[in-house]
C-alpha positions in Angstrom: -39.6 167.7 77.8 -36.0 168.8 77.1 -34.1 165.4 78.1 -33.3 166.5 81.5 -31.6 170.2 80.7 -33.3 171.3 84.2 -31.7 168.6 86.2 -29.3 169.5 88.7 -26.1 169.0 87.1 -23.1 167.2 89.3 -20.1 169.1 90.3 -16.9 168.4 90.0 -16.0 168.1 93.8 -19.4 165.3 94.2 -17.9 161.6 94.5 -18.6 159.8 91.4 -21.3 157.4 91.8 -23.5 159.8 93.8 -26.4 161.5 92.2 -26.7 165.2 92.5 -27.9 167.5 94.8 -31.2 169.2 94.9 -31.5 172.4 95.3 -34.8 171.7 96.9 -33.9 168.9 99.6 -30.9 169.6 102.2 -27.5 168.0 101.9 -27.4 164.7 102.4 -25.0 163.6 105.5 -23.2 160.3 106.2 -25.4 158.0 108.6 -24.9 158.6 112.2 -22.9 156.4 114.1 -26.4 155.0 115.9 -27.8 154.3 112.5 -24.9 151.7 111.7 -24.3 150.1 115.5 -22.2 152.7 116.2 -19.6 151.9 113.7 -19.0 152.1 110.1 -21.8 152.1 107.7 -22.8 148.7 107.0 -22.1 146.8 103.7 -25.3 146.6 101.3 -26.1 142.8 101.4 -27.4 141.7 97.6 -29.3 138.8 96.8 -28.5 135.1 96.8 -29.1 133.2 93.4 -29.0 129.0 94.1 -28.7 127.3 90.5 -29.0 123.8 90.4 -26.7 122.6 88.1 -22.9 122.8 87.8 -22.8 123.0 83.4 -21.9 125.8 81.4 -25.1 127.4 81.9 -24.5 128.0 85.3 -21.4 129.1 84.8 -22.1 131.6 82.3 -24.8 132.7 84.4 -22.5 133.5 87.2 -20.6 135.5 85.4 -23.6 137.8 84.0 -24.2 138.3 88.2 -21.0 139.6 88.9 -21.5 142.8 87.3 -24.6 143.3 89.2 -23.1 142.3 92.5 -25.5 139.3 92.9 -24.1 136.3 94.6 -24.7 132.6 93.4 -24.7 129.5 95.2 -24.4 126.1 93.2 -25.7 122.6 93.8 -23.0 120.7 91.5 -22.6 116.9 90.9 -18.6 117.4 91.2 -16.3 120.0 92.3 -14.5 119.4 88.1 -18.0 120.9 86.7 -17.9 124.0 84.3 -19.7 126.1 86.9 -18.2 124.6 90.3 -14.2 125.8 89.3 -15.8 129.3 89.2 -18.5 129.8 92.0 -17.1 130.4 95.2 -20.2 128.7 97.3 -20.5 125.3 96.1 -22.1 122.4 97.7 -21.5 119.3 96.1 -24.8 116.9 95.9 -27.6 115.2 94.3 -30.5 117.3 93.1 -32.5 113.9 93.1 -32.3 113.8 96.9 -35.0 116.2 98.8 -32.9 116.5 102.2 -29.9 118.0 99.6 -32.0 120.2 98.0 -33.4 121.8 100.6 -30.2 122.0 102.7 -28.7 123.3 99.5 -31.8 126.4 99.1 -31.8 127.5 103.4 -28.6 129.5 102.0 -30.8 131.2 98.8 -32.8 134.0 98.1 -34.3 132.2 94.8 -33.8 128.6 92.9 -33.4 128.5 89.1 -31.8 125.9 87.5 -28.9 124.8 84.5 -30.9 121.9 83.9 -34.3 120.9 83.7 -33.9 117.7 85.4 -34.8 118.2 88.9 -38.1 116.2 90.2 -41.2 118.5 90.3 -42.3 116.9 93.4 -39.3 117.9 95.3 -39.7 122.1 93.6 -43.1 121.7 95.2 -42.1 120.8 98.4 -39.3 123.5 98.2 -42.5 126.1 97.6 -43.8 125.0 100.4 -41.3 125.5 102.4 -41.4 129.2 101.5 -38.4 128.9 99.0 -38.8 130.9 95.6 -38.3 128.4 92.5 -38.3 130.2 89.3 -39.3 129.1 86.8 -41.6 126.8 89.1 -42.9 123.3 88.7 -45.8 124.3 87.6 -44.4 126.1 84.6 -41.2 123.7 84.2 -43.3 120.5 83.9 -43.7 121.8 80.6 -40.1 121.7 79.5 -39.5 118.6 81.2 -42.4 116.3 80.1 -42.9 116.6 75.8 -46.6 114.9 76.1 -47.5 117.4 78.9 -46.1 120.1 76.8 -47.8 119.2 73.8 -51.2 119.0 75.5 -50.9 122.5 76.7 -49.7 123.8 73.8 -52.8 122.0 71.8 -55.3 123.9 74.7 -54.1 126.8 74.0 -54.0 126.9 70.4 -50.0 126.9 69.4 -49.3 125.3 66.3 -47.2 122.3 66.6 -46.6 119.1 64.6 -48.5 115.9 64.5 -48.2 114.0 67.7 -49.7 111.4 70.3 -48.0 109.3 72.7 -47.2 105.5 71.3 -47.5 102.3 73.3 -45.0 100.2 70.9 -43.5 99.7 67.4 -47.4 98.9 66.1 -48.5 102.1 67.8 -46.2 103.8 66.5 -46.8 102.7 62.5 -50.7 103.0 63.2 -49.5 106.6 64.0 -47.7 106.7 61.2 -50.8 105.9 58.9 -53.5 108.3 60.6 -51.8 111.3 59.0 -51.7 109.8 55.6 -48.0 110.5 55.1 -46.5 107.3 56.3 -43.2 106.9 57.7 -40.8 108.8 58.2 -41.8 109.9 61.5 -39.9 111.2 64.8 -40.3 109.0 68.1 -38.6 110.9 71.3 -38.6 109.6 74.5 -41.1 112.0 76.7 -38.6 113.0 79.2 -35.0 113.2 79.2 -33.3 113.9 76.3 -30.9 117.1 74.3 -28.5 117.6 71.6 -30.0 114.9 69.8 -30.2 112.3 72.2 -33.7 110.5 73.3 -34.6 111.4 70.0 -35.2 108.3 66.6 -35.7 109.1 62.8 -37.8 106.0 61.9 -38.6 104.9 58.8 -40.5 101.8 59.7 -41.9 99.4 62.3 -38.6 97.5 62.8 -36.7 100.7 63.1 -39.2 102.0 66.1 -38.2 99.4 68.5 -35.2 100.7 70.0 -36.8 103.6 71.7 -39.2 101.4 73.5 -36.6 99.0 75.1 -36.4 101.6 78.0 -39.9 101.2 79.4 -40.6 105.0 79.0 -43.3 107.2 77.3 -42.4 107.6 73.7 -44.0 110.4 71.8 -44.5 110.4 68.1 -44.2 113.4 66.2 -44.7 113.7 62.0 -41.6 114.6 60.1 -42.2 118.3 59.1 -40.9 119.1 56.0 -39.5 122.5 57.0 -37.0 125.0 55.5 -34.9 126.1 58.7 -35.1 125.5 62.7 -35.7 128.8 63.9 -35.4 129.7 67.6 -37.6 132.5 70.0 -35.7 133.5 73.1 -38.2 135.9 75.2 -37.5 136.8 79.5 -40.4 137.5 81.7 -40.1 138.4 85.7 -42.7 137.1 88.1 -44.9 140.7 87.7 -44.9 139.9 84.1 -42.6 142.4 82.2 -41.4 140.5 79.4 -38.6 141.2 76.7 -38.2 139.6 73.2 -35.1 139.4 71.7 -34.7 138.8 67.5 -35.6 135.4 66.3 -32.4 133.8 65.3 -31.3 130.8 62.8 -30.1 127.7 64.6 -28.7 125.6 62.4 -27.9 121.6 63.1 -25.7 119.1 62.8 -25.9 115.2 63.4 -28.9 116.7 66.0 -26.4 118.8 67.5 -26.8 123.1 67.5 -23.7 124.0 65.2 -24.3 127.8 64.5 -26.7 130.5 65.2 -27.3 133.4 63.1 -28.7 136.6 64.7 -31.1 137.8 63.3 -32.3 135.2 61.3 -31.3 135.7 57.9 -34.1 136.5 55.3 -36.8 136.1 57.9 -39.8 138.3 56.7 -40.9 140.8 59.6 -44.2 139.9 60.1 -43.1 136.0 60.4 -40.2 137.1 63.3 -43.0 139.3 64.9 -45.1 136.5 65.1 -42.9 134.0 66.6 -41.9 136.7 69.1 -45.6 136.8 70.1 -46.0 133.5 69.9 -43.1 133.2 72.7 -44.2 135.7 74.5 -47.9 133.8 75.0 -46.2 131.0 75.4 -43.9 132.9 78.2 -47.3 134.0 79.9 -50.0 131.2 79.7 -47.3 128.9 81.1 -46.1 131.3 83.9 -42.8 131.1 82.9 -40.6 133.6 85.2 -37.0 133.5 83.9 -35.3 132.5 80.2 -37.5 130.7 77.8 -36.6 129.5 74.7 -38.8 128.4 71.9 -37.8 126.4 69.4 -39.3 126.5 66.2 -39.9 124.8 62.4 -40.4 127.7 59.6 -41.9 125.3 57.4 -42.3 125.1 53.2 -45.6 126.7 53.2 -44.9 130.3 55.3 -46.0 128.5 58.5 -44.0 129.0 61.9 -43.9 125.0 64.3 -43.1 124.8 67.9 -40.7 121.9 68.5 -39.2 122.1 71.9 -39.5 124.8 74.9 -36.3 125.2 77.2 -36.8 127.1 80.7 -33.3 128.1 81.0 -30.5 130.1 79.5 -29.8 128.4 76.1 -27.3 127.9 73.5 -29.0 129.7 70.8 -29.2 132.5 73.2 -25.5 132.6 73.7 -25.1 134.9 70.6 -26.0 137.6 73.5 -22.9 137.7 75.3 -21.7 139.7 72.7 -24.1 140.8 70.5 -26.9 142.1 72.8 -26.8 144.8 74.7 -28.2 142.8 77.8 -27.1 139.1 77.4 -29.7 136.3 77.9 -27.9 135.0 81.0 -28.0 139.1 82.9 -31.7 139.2 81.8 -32.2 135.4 83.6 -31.1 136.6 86.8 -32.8 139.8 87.0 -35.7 138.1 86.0 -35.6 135.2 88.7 -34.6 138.2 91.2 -37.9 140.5 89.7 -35.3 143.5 88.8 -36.3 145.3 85.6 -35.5 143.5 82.4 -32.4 145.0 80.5 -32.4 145.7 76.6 -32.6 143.0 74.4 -31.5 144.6 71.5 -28.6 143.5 69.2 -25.3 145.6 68.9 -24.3 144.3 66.1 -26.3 144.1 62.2 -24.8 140.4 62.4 -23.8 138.5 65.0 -22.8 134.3 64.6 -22.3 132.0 67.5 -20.8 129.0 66.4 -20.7 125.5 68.8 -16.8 124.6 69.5 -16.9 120.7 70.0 -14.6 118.2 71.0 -12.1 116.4 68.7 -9.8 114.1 68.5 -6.9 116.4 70.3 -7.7 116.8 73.8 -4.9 120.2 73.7 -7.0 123.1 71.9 -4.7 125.8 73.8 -2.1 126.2 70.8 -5.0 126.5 68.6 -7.0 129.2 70.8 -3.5 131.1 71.0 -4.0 131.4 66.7 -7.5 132.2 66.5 -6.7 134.8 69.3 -4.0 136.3 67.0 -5.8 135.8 63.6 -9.1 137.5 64.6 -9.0 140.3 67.5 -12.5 141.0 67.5 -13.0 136.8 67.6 -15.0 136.2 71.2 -13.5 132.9 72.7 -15.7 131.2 75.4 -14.3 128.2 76.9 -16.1 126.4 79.4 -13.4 124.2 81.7 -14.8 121.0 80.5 -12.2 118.0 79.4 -12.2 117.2 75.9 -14.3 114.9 74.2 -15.3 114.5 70.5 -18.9 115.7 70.1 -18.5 117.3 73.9 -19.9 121.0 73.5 -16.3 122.9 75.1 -17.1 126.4 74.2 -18.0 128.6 72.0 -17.2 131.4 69.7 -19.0 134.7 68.7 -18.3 136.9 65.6 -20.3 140.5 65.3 -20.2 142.8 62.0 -22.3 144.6 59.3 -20.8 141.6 56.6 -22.9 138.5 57.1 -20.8 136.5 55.1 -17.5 137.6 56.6 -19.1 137.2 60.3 -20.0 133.8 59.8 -17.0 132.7 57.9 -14.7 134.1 60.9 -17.0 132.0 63.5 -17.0 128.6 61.6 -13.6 128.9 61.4 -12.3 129.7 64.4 -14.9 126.7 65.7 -13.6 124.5 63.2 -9.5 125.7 63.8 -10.3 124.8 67.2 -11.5 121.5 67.1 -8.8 120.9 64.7 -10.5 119.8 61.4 -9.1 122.6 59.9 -5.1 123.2 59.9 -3.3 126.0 58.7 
């Protein structure tokens, strides 16, 4: 092979955007009038992606489509939501409610989702009526339901912590005991729950009651004594090409994702190759179609946990805006449309993505105006959303061969803008 020296090579009077002639095929010629209705040739007509969900997410998904010329439709809650002030086609609804949903898809190609919240009863009946939901219930029952999840990743052999679903307090201590370690343990409430939320660090009976007092599954987990939370972000498309991109370091605060590190600092290769793979089963034997991220324990003795599964875009995916050469979010909708998958490959030796949360001053514009001018390389990603302290409002992502001077630009612009830093 010589890399293409034998192609035909365009000349300078061909329209850009047109691939060359061959030598061996005639000239091509503009469709006859009869071919477009006798007037001018029609325009293409491109897919239509329905998300369900009007959060950042969505929005940030949207804008990954535009390049490609796909078109999105969004079921939102409210016409304020981060993805509804963007997305031209909005219907404004409840995704509880069957009638909306399917009123809300007749006007879609494909369903995906910002959320993982929608009932799997009603993504059944929208497969029935013909509508492709991707990832479907099937394969989303798993990010929505921890015990089902944990069973399934128990048949198939994925390591995971200690767990079993708990009736009450007692349950929960006799769980406690069976592993010989005592409390501490984790309790989380089976469905519902992120960024900390629906989720108890109990150190003894009396501490477990409050996750009960809701009437809902509660699944117990051991406390794993690990050294970071790692996270596995792999794509697959409904014929089953899959990509993997490099296992990053999330790192937490108060249960909340504060920064990601990509790659994952220090991270042996044959320990990131294995939690690739281990996504990437995981992607499969579930039938995932779309984004999946695996979230993971790289425990004290060399051994890699599964903690949570996401079936969406997610935040320690967001790194990819910048410092991928496909983002997450482009990869999500060519998956959920079955194009080919783009690179997942980083741009950058280092890239941070650092959370920028609410604080107690609901004006971050004068401070967004410094960061702009103190860092021009500093990627600012605002979402639309009203400020509230804690309330995720963008974030920020810093690229470079330095891995100290990357992350110390990205924590503080995050922290300039939230305002606990001043200068």
């Amino acid at each position: 092979m010589n890399g293409g020296a034998d192609r035909p090579r365009r000349t300078s009077d061909e329209p850009p955007g047109e691939p060359p002639e061959s030598p061996r095929s005639p000239p091509r010629r503009p469709p006859s009038r009869a071919a477009t209705g006798g007037g001018y040739p029609r325009r293409v007509t491109f897919p239509v992606v329905g998300m369900v969900g009007g959060g950042q997410l969505a929005r940030m998904t949207h804008e990954a489509g535009i390049p490609l010329g796909i078109r999105f439709r969004l079921l939102s809650d409210t016409p304020q939501d981060s993805a509804a002030q963007v997305v031209s086609d909005v219907v404004i609804g409840d995704y509880r409610d069957l009638d909306t949903l399917r009123d809300f898809a007749r006007g879609c190609d494909v369903i995906t989702f910002d959320h993982e919240h929608v009932p799997t009863e009603h993504l059944r009946a929208l497969e029935a009526d013909g509508i492709p939901v991707r990832p479907g219930p099937e394969a989303l029952v798993h990010a929505q339901d921890k015990g089902v999840m944990r069973a399934k990743l128990d048949a198939i052999g994925v390591p995971c912590p200690r767990h079993r679903i708990v009736a009450d307090p007692a349950d929960a201590a006799a769980f406690a005991a069976e592993g010989g370690g005592g409390f501490p343990i984790i309790l989380k409430t089976v469905r519902g729950g992120y960024d900390g939320k629906g989720v108890w660090f109990v150190r003894s009976e009396e501490d477990a009651r409050d996750p009960f007092l809701a009437g809902v599954p509660v699944l117990a987990e051991e406390k794993v004594d690990f050294v970071r939370e790692l996270a596995a972000n792999v794509v697959r498309s409904p014929h089953g090409q899959a990509v993997a991109y490099p296992v990053v370091e999330s790192r937490q605060v108060d249960g909340v994702c504060d920064t990601v590190i990509a790659p994952a600092p220090g991270l042996p290769e044959e320990r990131a190759l294995e939690a690739q793979r281990l996504a990437l089963r995981i992607a499969e034997e579930l039938g995932v179609v779309g984004h999946l991220a695996v979230e993971l324990f790289e425990t004290r003795d060399g051994r890699v946990l599964v903690n949570e599964l996401a079936m969406r875009p997610h935040n320690s995916g967001h790194w990819t805006q910048d410092g991928a050469i496909t983002s997450q979010f482009a990869n999500h909708v060519r998956a959920v449309l079955d194009l080919p998958l783009g690179d997942p490959r980083p741009r950058a030796r280092w890239t941070v993505m650092a959370n920028v949360l609410g604080g107690d001053y609901p004006d971050m514009y004068q401070g967004y105006l410094h960061c702009m001018a103190r860092d021009p390389q500093l990627k600012i990603h605002m979402y639309g959303k009203d400020v509230k302290p804690g309330r995720k409002v963008g974030h920020v992502n810093t690229y470079g061969d330095d891995l100290d001077d990357v992350l110390e630009r990205a924590r503080h612009a995050a922290d300039y803008l939230r305002g606990t830093i001043v200068e």
